[in-house]
VEXDREN-2710 file (C-alpha; in Angstrom, 1 decimal):
% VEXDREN-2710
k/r/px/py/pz
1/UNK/101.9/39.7/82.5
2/UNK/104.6/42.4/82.0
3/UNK/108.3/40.8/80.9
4/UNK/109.6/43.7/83.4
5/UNK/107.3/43.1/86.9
6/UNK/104.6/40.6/88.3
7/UNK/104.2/43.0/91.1
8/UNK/104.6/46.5/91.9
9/UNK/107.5/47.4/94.6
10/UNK/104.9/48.2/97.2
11/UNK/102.5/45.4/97.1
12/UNK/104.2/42.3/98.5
13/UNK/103.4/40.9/101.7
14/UNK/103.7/37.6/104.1
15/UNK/100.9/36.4/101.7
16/UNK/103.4/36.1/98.7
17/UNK/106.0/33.9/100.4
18/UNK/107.5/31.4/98.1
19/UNK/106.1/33.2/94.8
20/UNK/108.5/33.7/92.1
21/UNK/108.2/37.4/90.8
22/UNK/109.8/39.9/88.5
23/UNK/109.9/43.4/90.0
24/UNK/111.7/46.4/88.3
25/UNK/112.6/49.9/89.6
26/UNK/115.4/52.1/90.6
27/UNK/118.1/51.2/93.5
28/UNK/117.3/53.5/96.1
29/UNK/120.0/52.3/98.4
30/UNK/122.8/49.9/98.7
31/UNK/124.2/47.7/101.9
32/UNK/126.4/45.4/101.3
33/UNK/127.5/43.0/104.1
34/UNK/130.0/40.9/102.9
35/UNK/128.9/38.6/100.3
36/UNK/125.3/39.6/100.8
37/UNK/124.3/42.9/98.8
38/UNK/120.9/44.2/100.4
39/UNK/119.1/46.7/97.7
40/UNK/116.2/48.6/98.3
41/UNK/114.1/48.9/95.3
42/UNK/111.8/51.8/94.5
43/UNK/108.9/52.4/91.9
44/UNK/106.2/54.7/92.2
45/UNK/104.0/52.5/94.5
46/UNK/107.1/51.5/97.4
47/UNK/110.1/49.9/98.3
48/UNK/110.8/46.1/98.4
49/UNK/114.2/45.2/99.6
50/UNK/115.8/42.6/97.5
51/UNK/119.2/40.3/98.9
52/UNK/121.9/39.5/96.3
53/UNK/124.0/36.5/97.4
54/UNK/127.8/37.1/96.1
55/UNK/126.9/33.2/94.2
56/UNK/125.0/35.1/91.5
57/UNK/125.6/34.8/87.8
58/UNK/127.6/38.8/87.7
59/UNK/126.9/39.5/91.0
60/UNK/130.0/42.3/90.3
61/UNK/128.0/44.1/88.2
62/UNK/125.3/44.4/90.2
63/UNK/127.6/45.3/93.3
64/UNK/129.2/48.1/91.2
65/UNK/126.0/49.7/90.0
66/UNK/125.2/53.7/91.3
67/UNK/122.2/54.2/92.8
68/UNK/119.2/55.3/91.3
69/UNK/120.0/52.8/88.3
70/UNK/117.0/51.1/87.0
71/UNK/117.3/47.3/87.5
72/UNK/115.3/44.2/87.0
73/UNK/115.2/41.5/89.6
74/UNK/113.5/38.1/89.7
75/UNK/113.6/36.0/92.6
76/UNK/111.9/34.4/95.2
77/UNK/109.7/36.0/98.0
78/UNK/110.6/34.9/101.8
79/UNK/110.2/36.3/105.2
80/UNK/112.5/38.3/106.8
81/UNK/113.4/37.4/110.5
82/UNK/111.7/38.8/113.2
83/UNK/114.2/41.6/114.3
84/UNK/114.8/42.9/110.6
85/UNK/110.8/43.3/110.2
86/UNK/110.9/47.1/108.9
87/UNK/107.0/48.4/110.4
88/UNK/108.1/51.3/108.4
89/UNK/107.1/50.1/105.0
90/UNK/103.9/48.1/103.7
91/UNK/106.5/45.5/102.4
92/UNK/108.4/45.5/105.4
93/UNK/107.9/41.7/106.7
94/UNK/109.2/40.4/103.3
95/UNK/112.3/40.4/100.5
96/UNK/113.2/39.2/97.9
97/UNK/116.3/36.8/97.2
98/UNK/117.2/37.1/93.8
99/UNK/118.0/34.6/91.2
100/UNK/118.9/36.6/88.7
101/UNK/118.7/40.3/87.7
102/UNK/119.1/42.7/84.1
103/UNK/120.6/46.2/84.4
104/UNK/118.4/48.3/82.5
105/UNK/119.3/51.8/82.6
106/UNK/122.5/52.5/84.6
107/UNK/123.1/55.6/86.0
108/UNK/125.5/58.2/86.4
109/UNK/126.4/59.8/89.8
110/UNK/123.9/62.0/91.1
111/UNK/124.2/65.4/91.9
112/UNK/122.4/65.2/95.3
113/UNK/120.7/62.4/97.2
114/UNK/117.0/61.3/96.8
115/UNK/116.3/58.5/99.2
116/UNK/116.3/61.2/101.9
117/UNK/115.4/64.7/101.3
118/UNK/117.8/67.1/102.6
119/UNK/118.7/70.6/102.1
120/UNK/120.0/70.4/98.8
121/UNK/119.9/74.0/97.5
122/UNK/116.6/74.6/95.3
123/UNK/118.2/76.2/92.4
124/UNK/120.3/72.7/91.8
125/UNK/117.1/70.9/92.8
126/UNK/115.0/72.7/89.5
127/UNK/117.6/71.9/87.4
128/UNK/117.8/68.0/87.9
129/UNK/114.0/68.5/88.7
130/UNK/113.3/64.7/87.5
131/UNK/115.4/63.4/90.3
132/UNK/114.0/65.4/93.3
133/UNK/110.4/64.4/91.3
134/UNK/111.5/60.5/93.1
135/UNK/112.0/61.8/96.2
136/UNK/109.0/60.7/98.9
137/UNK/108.1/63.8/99.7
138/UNK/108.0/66.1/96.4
139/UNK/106.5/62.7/94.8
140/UNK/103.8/62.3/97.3
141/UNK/103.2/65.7/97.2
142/UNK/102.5/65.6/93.5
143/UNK/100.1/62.4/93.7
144/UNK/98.4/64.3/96.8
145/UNK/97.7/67.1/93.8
146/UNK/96.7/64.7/91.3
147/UNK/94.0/63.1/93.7
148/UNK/92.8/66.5/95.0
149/UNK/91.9/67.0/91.3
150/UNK/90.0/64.3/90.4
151/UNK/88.2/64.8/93.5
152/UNK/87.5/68.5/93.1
153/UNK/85.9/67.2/89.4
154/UNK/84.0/64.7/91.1
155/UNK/82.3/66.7/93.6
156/UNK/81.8/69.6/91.1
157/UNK/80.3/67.5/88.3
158/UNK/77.8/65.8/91.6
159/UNK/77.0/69.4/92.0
160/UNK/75.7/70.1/88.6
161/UNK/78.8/72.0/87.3
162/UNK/79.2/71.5/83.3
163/UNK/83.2/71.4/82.8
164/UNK/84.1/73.6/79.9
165/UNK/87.8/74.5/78.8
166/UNK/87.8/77.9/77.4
167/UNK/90.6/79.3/74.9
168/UNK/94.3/80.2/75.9
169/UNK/94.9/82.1/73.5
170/UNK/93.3/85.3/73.7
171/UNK/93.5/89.1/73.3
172/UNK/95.1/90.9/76.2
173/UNK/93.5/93.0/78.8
174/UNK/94.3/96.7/80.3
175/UNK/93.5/95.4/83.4
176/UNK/95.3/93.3/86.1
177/UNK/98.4/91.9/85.8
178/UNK/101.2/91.8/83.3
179/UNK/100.0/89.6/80.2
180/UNK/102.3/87.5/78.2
181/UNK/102.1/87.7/74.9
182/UNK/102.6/85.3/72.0
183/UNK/103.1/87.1/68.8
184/UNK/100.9/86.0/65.5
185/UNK/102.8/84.4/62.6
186/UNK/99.3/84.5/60.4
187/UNK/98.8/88.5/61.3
188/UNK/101.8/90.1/62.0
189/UNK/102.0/92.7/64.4
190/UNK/99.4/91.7/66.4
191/UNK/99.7/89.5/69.6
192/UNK/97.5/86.9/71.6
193/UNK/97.6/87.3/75.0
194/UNK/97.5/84.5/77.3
195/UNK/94.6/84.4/80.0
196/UNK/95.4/86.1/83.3
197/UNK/92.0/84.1/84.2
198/UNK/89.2/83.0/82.5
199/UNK/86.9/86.0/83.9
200/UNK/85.6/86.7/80.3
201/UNK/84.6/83.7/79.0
202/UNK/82.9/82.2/81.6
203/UNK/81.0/85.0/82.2
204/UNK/80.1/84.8/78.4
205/UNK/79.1/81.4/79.5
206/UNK/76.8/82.5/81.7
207/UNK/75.1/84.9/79.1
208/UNK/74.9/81.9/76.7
209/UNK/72.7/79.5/79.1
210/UNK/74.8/77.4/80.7
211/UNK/74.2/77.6/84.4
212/UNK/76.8/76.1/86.0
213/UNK/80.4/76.1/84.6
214/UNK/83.7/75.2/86.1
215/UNK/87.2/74.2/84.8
216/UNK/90.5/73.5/86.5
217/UNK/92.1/76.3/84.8
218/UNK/95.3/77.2/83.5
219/UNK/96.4/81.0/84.5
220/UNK/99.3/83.3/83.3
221/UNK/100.3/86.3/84.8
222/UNK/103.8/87.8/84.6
223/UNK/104.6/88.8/88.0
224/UNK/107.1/88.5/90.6
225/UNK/107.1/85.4/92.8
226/UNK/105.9/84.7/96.4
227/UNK/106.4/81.8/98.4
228/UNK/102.2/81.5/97.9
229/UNK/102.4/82.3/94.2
230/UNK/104.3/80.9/91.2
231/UNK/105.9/83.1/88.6
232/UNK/104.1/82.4/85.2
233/UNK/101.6/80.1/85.7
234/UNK/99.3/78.7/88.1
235/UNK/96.0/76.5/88.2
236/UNK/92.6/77.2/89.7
237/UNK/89.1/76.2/90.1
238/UNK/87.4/78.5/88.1
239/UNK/83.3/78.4/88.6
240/UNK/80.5/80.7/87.7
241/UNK/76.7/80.0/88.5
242/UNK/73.7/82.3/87.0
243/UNK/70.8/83.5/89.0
244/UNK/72.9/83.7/92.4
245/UNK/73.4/86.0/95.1
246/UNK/76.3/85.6/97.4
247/UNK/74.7/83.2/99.7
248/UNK/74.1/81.3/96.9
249/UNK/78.0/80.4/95.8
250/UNK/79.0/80.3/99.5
251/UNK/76.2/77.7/100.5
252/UNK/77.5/76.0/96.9
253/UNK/81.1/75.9/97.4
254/UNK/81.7/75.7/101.3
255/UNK/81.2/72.2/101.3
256/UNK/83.3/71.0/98.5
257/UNK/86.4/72.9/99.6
258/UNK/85.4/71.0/103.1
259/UNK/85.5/67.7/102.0
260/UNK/88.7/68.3/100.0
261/UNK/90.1/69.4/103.2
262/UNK/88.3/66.6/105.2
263/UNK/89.4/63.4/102.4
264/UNK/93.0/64.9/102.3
265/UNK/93.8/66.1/105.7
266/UNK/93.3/64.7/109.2
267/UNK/93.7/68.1/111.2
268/UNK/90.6/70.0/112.6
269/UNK/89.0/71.9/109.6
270/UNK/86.5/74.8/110.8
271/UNK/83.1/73.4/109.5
272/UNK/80.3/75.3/106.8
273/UNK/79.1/77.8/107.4
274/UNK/82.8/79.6/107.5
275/UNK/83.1/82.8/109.0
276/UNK/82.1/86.0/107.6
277/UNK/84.2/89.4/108.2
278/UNK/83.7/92.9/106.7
279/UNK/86.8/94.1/104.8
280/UNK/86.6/96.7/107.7
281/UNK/85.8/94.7/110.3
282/UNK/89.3/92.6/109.5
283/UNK/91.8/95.3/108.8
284/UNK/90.8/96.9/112.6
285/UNK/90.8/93.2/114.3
286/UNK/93.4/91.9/112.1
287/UNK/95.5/94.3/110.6
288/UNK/94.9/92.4/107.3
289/UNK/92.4/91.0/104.7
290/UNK/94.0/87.6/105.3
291/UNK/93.7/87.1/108.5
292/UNK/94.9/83.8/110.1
293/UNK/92.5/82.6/112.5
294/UNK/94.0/80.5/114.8
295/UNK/96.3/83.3/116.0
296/UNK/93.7/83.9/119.1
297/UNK/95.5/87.9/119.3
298/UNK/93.7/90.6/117.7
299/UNK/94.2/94.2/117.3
300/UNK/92.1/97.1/118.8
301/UNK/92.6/100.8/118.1
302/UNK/92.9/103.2/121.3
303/UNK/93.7/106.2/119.5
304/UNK/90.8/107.8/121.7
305/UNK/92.3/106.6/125.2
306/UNK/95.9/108.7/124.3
307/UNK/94.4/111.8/123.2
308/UNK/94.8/114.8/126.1
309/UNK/96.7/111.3/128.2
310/UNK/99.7/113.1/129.4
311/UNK/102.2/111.1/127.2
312/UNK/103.7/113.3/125.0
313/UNK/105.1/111.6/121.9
314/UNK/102.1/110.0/121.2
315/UNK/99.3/112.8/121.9
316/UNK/101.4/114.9/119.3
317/UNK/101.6/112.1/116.8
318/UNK/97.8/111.5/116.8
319/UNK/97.7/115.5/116.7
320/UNK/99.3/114.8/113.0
321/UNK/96.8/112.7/111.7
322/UNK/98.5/109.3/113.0
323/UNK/96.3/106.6/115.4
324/UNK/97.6/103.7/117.9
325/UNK/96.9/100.6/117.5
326/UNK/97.5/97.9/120.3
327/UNK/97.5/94.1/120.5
328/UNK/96.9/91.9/124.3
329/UNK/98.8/89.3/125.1
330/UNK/98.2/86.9/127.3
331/UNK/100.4/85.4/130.0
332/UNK/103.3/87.3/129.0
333/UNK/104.1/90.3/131.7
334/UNK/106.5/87.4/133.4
335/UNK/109.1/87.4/130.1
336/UNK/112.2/88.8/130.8
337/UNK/112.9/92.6/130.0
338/UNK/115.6/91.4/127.7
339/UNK/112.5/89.7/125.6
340/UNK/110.4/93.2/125.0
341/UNK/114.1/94.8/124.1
342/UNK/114.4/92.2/121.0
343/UNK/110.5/93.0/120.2
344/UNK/111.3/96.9/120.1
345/UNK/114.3/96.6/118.5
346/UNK/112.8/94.1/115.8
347/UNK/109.9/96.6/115.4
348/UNK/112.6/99.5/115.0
349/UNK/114.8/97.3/112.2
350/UNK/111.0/97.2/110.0
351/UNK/110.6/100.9/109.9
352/UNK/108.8/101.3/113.1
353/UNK/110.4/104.2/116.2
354/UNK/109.6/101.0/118.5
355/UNK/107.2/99.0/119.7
356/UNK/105.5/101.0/123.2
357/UNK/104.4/98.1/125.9
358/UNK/102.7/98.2/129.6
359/UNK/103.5/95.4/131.6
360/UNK/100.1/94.3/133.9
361/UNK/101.8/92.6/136.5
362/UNK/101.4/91.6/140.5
363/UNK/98.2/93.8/139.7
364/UNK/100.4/96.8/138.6
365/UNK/101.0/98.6/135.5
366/UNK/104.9/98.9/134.3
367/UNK/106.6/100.3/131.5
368/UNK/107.3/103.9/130.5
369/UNK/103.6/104.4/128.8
370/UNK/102.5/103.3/132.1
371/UNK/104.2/105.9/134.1
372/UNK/103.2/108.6/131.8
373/UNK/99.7/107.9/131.3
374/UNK/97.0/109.7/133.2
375/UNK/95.2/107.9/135.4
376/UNK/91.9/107.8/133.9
377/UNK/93.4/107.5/130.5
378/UNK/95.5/104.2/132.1
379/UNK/92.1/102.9/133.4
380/UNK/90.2/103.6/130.3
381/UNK/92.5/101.6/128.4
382/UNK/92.8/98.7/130.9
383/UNK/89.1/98.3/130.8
384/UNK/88.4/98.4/126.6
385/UNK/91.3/96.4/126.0
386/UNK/90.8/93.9/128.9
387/UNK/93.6/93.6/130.0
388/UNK/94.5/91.0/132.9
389/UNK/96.9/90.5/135.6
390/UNK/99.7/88.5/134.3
391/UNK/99.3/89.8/130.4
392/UNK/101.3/92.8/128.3
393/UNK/99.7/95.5/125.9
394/UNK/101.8/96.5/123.0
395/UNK/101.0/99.5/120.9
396/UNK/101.8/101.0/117.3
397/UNK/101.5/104.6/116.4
398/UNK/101.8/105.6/113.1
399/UNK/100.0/107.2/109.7
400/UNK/96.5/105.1/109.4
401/UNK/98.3/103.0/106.7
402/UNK/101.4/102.1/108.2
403/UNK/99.9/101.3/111.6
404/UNK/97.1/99.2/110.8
405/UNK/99.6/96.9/108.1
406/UNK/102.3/96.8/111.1
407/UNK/99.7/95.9/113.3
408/UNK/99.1/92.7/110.9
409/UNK/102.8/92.1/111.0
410/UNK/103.2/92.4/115.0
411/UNK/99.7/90.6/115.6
412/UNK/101.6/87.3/113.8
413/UNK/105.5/88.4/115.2
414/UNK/103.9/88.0/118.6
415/UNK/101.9/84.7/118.4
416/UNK/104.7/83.0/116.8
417/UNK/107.0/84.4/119.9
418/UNK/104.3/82.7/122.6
419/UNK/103.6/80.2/120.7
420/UNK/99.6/80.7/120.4
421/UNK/99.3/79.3/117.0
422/UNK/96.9/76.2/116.7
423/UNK/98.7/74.2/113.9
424/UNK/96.7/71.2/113.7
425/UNK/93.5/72.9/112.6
426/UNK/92.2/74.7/109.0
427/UNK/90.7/78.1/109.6
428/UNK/88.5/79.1/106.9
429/UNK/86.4/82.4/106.8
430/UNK/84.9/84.8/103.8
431/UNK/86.3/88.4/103.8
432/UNK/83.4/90.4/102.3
433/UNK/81.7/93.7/101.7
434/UNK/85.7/95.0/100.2
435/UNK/85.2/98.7/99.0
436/UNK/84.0/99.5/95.3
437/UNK/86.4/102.2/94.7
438/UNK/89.7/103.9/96.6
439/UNK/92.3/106.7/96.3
440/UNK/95.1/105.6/94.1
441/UNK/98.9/106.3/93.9
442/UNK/97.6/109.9/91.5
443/UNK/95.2/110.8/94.0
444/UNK/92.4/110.1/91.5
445/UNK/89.5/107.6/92.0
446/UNK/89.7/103.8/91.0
447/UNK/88.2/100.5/91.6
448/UNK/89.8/98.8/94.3
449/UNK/89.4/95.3/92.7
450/UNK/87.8/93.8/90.1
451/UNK/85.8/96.7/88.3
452/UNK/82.9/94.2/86.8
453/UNK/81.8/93.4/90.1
454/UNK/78.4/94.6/91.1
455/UNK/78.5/97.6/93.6
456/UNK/75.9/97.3/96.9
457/UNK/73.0/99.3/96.3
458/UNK/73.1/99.4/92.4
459/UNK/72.5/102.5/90.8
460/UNK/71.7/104.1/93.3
461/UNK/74.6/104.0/95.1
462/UNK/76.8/104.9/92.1
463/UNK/73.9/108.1/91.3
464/UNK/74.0/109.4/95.6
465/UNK/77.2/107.7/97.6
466/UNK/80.3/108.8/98.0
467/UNK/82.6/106.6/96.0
468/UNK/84.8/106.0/99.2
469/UNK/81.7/104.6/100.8
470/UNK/80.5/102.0/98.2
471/UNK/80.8/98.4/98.6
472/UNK/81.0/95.9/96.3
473/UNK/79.7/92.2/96.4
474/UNK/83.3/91.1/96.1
475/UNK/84.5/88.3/98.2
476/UNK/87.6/86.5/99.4
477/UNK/88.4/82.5/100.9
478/UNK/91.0/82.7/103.4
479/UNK/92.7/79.5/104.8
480/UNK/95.2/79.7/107.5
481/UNK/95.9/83.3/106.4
482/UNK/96.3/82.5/102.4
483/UNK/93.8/83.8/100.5
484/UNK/92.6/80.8/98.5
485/UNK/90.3/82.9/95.7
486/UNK/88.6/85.9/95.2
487/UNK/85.1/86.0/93.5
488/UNK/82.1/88.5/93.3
489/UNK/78.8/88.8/92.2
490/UNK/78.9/90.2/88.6
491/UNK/77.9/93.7/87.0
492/UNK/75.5/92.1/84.7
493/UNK/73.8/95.1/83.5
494/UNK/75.2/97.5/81.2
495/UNK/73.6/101.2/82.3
496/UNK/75.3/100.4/86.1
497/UNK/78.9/99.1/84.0
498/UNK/78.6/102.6/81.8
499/UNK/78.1/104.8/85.9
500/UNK/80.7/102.3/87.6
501/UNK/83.3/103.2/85.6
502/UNK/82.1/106.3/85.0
503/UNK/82.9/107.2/88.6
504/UNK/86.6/105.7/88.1
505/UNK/87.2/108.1/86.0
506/UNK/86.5/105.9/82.5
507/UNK/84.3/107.1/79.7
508/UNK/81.8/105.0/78.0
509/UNK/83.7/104.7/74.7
510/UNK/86.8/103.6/76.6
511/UNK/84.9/100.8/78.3
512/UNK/83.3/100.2/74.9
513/UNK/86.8/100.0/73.4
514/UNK/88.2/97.9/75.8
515/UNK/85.2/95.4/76.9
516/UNK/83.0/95.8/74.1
517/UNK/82.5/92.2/73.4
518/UNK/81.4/91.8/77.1
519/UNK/79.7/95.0/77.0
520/UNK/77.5/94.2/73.8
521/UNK/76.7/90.5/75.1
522/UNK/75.3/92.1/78.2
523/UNK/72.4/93.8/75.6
524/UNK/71.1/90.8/74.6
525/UNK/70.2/89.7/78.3
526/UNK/72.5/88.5/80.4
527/UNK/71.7/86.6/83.6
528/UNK/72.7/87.5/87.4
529/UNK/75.9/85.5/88.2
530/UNK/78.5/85.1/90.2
531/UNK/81.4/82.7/91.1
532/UNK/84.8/82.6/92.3
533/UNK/88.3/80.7/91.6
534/UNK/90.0/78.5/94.6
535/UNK/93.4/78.1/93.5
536/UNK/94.4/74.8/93.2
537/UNK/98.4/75.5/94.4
538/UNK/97.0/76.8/97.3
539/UNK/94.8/74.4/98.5
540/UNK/97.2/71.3/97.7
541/UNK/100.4/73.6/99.9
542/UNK/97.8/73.8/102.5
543/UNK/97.0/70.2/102.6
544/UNK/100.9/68.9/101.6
545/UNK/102.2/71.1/104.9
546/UNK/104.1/72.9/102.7
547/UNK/105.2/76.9/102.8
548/UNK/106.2/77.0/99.4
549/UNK/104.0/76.6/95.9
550/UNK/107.1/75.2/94.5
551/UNK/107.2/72.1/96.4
552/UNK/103.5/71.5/95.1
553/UNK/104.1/72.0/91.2
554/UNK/105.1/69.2/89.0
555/UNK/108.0/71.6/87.1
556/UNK/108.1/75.1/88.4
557/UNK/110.2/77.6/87.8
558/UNK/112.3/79.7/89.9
559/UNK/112.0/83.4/91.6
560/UNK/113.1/84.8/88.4
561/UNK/110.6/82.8/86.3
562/UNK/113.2/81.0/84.9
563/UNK/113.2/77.1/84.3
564/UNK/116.5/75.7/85.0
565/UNK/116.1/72.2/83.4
566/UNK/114.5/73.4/80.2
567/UNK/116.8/76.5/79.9
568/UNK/114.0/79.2/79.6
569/UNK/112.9/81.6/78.2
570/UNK/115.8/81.2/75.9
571/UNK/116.3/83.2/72.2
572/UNK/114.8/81.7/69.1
573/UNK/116.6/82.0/66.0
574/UNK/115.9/85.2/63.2
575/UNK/114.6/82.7/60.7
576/UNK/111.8/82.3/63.3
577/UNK/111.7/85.7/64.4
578/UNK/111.4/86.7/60.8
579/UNK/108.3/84.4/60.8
580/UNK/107.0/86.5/62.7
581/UNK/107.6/89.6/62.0
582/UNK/109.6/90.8/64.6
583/UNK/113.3/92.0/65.3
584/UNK/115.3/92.3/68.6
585/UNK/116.6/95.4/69.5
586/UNK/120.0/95.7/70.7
587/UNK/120.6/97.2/73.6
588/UNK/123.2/99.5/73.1
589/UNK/123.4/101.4/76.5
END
């Protein structure tokens, strides 16, 4: 038995009534009522409310103390009276009247409160990140993390996954994402690089005969923060399997990310298998790769139906190369005018000229479109988008770009102003088929994504397609419109690596010189593989209800990838820089 507890603070019940115990934790709130003190105690497992009669050995001291002091209490377990029963907590029909208590670790006052979580500002929240740590929520939030984990290892060890932790330091890539580098004492000069993702070595793996790899992987990229992304660092399952097609990882990992969902959440998750949408097919529906599903509104392009229509401002627009998108919804002709004002004008203050409308209502078509529309062009457009009595059509026209993106944006502005959203469910589907190569910012081809992915067709494609029209087996998960990972099926052999980036504009001594390791493992016989990385954050901010990765992550840092308690990145001193070669520059501007 422990000298500080015989019981956790969340464990005690009507069946411990008359026990003598020793519990210890902090004092998570205070009540005194006049010669009784009543403190709530908290540890990680609960709270146990503990009664301090004003006949106690030092009861000032104990009366005095701050909260979130660490105290130890023994006493006496009894029943509380009916109508102070708290249903709330596990504990709630019992307390415990102390007989004596020891003061621990007092504490000074704290900079905001943490038996209730309220809007404390997050920058003062990182910085005493310890103390919001005990607060129900972030602390529950962290547990929920730790046992998604252990279950995600579970299930992938029952699937035949070997769990292999691959270096962190390593050499840094042209590709992606900013690397950060760590500069090396022993060979000065030179730099590791810490991984962006493991994408090398565990397709190394798969060339060295092991057929099923995953780890819950440490990743480091140095870009800006999202709300779905953390600065710096973040943690995914990574997983590769050998002698796969893409069937063969969706059919493998559907039903683990299921069960997660299914053990850790009670809302309606979208059973295996999960949808599958073309790349294509989700930018015209969607307006986006990311598509949320339970937004029921999708987006259809009626470029055709305005073309020779009679309205004016769009017929010359679409004679310039731009196209109109438009988005149904339903039940909505009755809102007030006042309520399609605040849509064009919100529309107008994101870089749009407005956001065009018809009204279908008492089976007639209002609006300014309306009354400049010819009639067969108002008909046509009525009957493709099907449109019912009772519902409003809003359009977008702009550049290709622009319109279909704003179309994304308006698709989710809408359903959040009607309120179509189903919240209580999990939406899973597979974006697929993405395109192998695009047009970049230098008008030049490039791979869209990730250039080791294997393009559709092979050879052949690369040898007779038009860049613009080749597909890759590259894949994304998308939850609730967050993309959870993106994963492909693997350019294992080295003739199609040398043409794919060949066609992007890359000679064969420059992928030499930057992937040669890969390049020359790949001559000794490597495997078809594939796999794909679900990123942990993600998945536990899904499950935790939570719009914000911070809330999910032990000790994150801020926006600016700065962390508050621990003070960095701060400056190292020039006997260390020295070390290591290296001088800072002054900046003298």
């Amino acid at each position: 038995m422990s000298i500080y507890r015989t019981n956790t603070c969340g464990e005690l019940s009507s069946r411990n009534i008359d026990e003598e115990v020793y519990l210890s934790g902090w004092v998570n709130k205070k009540r005194d009522h006049g010669g009784l003190l009543f403190i709530d105690l908290r540890d990680h497992y609960g709270i146990t409310q503990c009664v301090f009669d004003s006949q106690i050995n030092n009861f000032i001291d104990i009366e005095s103390i701050k909260l979130e002091s660490v105290i130890k209490v023994k006493g006496k377990v009894i029943k509380r009276s009916d109508e102070t029963i708290n249903k709330s907590l596990i504990t709630g029909e019992i307390e415990i009247f102390a007989n004596s208590f020891e003061i621990l670790n007092p504490s000074f006052q704290i900079p905001f409160q943490v038996a209730i979580d309220d809007d404390s500002p997050e920058e003062l929240r990182l910085k005493f990140r310890y103390l919001d740590l005990r607060r129900d929520k972030i602390h529950n939030n962290i547990v929920l993390r730790s046992n998604v984990i252990k279950s995600l290892r579970e299930k992938m060890s029952n699937a035949g996954f070997q769990e292999i932790q691959t270096p962190i330091l390593t050499a840094s890539s042209p590709e992606g994402a900013r690397d950060f580098l760590v500069p090396s004492r022993l060979n000065k000069g030179k730099f590791y690089a810490l991984p962006q993702a493991p994408q090398i070595f565990k397709q190394l793996l798969m060339v060295s005969n092991f057929d099923k790899y995953f780890q819950i992987a440490p990743c480091f990229r140095d870009e800006d923060a999202r709300a779905d992304r953390s600065p710096g660092e973040f943690y995914q399952l990574d997983f590769e399997m050998s002698f796969v097609e893409q069937e063969d990882i969706f059919n493998e990992i559907e039903p683990i990310i299921f069960e997660i969902f299914n053990e850790f959440s009670k809302r309606k998750i979208s059973k295996p298998p999960f949808k599958k949408i073309s790349y294509k097919e989700s930018m015209l529906m969607y307006g986006t790769d990311k598509p949320d599903l339970r937004n029921p509104l999708v987006v259809i392009d009626v470029t055709s139906y305005f073309i020779d229509s009679g309205f004016k401002i769009f017929e010359s627009n679409i004679s310039n190369g731009f196209i109109v998108k438009a988005i149904v919804c339903p039940k909505s002709a009755d809102k007030p005018r006042a309520w399609f004002d605040k849509l064009n004008n919100w529309a107008r203050e994101n870089g749009q000229k407005g956001l065009g409308y018809i009204i279908f209502s008492e089976n007639n078509l209002k609006g300014p479109i309306a009354s400049n529309l010819k009639e067969d062009n108002l008909k046509k457009i009525v009957e493709f988008s099907n449109i019912k009595n009772g519902d409003s059509i809003f359009f977008i026209c702009d550049e290709p770009k622009t319109a279909t993106k704003f179309s994304g944006i308006a698709r989710e502005k809408l359903c959040k102003e009607l309120d179509l959203l189903k919240k209580d469910s999990f939406e899973f589907c597979w974006i697929i088929d993405y395109p192998m190569y695009e047009i970049n910012e230098n008008s030049e081809i490039d791979f869209s994504n990730n250039p080791f992915s294997m393009p559709q067709g092979g050879m052949d494609a690369l040898q007779n397609k038009d860049p613009l029209e080749i597909l890759a087996y590259q894949f994304d998960i998308v939850c609730n419109g967050i993309e959870l990972s993106s994963g492909a099926i693997r350019n294992h052999k080295p003739e199609i690596m040398v043409k794919a980036f060949e066609v992007a504009g890359y000679s064969e001594k420059q992928l030499k010189d930057q992937f040669g390791f890969l390049f020359d493992a790949f001559q000794y016989g490597a495997p078809p593989h594939g796999g794909s990385a679900p990123g942990i954050d993600r998945i536990v901010m899904l499950l935790a209800g939570e719009e914000n990765l911070r809330e999910v992550v032990a000790f994150p840092m801020n926006q600016r990838a700065e962390d508050l308690m621990l003070g960095s990145p701060n400056t190292v001193s020039d006997k260390h820089l020295k070390e290591l070669g290296l001088t800072i520059k002054k900046n003298t501007t």
